[in-house]
C-alpha positions in Angstrom: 92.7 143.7 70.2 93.9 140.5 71.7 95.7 139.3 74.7 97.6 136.0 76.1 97.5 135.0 79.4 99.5 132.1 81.4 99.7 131.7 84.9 102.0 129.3 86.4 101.7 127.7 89.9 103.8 126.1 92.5 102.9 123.1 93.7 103.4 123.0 97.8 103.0 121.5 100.8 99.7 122.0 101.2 98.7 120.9 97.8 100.4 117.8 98.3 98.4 116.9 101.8 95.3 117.9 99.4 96.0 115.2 97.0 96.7 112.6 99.7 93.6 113.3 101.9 91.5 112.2 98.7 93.5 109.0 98.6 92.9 108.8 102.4 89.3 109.5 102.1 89.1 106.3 99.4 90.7 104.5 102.3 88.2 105.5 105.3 85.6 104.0 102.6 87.6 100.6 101.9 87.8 100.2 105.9 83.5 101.0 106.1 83.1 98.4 103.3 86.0 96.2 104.4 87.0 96.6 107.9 90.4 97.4 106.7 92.8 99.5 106.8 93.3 100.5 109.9 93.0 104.1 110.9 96.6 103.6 111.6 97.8 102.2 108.2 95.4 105.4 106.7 97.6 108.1 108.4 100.7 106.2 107.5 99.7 105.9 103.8 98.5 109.3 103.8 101.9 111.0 105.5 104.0 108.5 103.0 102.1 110.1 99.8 102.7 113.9 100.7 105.9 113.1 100.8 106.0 111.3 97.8 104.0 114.0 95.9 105.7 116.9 98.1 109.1 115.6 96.4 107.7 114.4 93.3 109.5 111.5 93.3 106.1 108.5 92.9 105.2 107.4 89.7 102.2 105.0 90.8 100.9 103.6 93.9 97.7 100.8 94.9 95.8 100.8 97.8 93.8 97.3 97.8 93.5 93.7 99.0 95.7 91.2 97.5 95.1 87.4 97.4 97.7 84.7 96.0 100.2 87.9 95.0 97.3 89.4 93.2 95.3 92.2 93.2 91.2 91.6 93.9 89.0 94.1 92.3 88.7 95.6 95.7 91.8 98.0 94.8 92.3 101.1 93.3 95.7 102.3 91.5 97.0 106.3 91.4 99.3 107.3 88.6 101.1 110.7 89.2 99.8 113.2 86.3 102.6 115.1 84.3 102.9 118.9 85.6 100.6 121.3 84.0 97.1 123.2 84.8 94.9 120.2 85.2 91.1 121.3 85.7 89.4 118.3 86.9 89.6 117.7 90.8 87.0 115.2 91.4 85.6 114.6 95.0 86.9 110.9 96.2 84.6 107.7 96.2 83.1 105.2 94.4 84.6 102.6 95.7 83.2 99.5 95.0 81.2 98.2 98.3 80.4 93.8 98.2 83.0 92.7 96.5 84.7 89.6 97.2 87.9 90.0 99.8 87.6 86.5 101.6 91.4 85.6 101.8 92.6 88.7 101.2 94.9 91.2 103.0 95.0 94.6 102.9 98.1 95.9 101.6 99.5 98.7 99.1 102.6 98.4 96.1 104.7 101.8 95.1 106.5 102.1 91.9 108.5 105.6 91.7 109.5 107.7 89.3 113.1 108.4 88.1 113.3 111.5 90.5 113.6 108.7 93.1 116.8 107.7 92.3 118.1 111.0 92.6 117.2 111.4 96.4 119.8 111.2 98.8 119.7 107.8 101.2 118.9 110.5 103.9 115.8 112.2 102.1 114.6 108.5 101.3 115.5 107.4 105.0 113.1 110.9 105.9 109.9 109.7 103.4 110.1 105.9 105.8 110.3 107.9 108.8 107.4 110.5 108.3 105.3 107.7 107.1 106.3 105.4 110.2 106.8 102.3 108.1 109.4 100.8 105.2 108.5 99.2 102.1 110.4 96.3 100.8 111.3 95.5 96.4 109.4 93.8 94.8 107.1 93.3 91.1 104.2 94.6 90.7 101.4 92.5 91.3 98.5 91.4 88.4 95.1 91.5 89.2 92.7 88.3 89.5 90.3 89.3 86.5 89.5 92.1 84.8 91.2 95.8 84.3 92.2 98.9 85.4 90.1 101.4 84.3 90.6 105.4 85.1 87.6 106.8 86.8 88.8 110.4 88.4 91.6 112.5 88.9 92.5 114.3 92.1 94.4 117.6 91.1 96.1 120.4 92.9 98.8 122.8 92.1 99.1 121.7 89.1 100.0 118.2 89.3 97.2 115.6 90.1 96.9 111.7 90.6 94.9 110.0 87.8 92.5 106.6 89.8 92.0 103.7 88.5 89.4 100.7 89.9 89.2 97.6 88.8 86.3 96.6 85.9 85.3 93.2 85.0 82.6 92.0 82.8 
């Protein structure tokens, strides 16, 4: 005798604040290392990704200090996973502590997906206002040296956000 079994979940609210209080947690240890970001700019990045996630609309985001219009190793990127029962859900951390910032500023860079486009001006005008700040175009920065290389995935509800850190030789 043999049996199949699926199961199917909805991904919700809750699994979306999940998600983003990993990414926050990677913050809290960038401001203990760094002195920066502010618990401020935390809950504003961290309200700005549920929504993101919630709506399904963010392709990529990084968190990290920029110097000259690039990236410093001190930054981490999160790619949106496709839908589907991921199993890994890794606990946030391992972020790099001594690394060199002098110069740098704290800042984050968002690319979305295609599901952005789709939004209403209102819905969009909603994700600036939850997350208490507006985000201007732009190209995504290159790093200083090295590459991004994916060390854990956050997951929940079936979706997940694949991190990356930066590695040099």
């Amino acid at each position: 005798m043999s049996y199949t079994e699926s199961a199917t979940e909805s991904f919700t609210l809750t699994h979306a604040k999940r998600l983003a209080s990993k990414v926050a947690a990677d913050l809290k240890r960038f401001q203990r290392f760094y002195g920066a970001p502010s618990d401020l700019w935390i809950g504003r990045y961290e309200r700005e990704l549920v929504e993101l996630l919630r709506r399904d609309v963010v392709s990529e985001v990084v968190y990290g200090f920029k110097r000259d219009g690039k990236w410093t190793a001190a930054a981490v990127r999160y790619k949106a996973l496709a839908g589907g029962l991921l199993d890994v859900d890794d606990d946030p951390g391992r972020v790099k502590p001594n690394l060199d910032v002098a110069g740098a500023t704290f800042t984050s860079f968002r690319n979305d997906n295609s599901n952005y486009s789709l939004l209403s001006e209102k819905d969009r005008q909603a994700i600036e206002e939850q997350a208490g700040f507006s985000r201007v175009s732009g190209s995504t920065p290159p790093l200083e040296a090295g590459w991004w290389a994916e060390d854990l995935t956050y997951s929940a509800g079936g979706r997940g956000l694949g991190r990356s850190s930066v590695r040099q030789n």
